[in-house]
N, C-alpha and C positions, 0 to 999 in steps of 0.2 A: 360537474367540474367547476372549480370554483378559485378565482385567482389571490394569489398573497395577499394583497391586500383585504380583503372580505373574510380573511379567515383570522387577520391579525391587523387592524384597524389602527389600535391607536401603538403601535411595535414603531420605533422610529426605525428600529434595525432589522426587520421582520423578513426583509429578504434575502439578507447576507443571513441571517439563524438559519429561515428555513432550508436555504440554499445549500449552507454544510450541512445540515440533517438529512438533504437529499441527497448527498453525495454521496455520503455514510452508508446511507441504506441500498442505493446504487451500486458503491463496492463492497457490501455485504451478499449482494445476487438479490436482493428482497424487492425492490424495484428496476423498473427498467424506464431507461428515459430515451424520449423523442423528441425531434423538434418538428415545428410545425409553424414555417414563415418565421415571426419573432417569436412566435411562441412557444415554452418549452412543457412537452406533456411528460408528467410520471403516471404511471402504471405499475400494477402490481405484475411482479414476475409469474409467469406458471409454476415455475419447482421453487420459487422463493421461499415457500414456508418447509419444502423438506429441507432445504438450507438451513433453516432457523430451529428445523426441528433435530437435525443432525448435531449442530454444533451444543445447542441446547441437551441433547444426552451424553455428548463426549466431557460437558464440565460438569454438568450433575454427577455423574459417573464419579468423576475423578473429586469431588468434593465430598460425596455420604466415601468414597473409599478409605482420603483420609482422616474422615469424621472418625469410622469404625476405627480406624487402625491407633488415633489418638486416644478414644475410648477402653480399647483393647489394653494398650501402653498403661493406662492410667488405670486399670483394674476395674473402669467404672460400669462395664458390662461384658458377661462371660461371652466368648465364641458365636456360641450358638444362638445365642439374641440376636447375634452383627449377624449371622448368615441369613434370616429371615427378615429381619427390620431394616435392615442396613445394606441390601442387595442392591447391586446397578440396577435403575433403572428398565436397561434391557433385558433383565432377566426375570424381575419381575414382572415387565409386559407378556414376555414369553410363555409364563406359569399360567398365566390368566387366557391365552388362548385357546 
């Protein structure tokens, strides 16, 4: 464990930065924070990364979808290219299981 200062030295603003980046990732689920007298401890969450991993497949998803679909619109690749190359994510993981 290692405190603001030691991780960011010559930061004049290093703990106002780090402090909203802690917060960010506190209200993303990715951390969790404690206190402890003055001092304040982060830790990483236990389901934090299925959090990260969740949200992380629902904009993938929804980005190759309308990748393919602009692809499609613009003639620059037939169908059947986008349903193999261009698949969600979670369908692809599924194939491979």
């Amino acid at each position: 464990m290692r405190r603001v200062l030691e991780i960011a030295p010559n930061a004049a603003d290093a703990h106002y930065v780090l402090g909203v980046c802690l917060r960010v990732l506190s209200n993303a689920g990715l951390i969790e924070h404690r206190s402890a007298g003055t001092r304040n401890l982060y830790l990483l969450a236990p389901g934090g990364m299925a959090v990260a991993q969740q949200w992380l497949t629902r904009t993938w998803d929804t980005v190759l979808a309308a990748y393919a679909l602009y692809r499609l619109i613009e003639g620059a690749a037939p169908a059947s290219a986008l349903d193999t190359k261009y698949a969600p994510a979670t369908e692809r993981w599924s194939r491979s299981e």
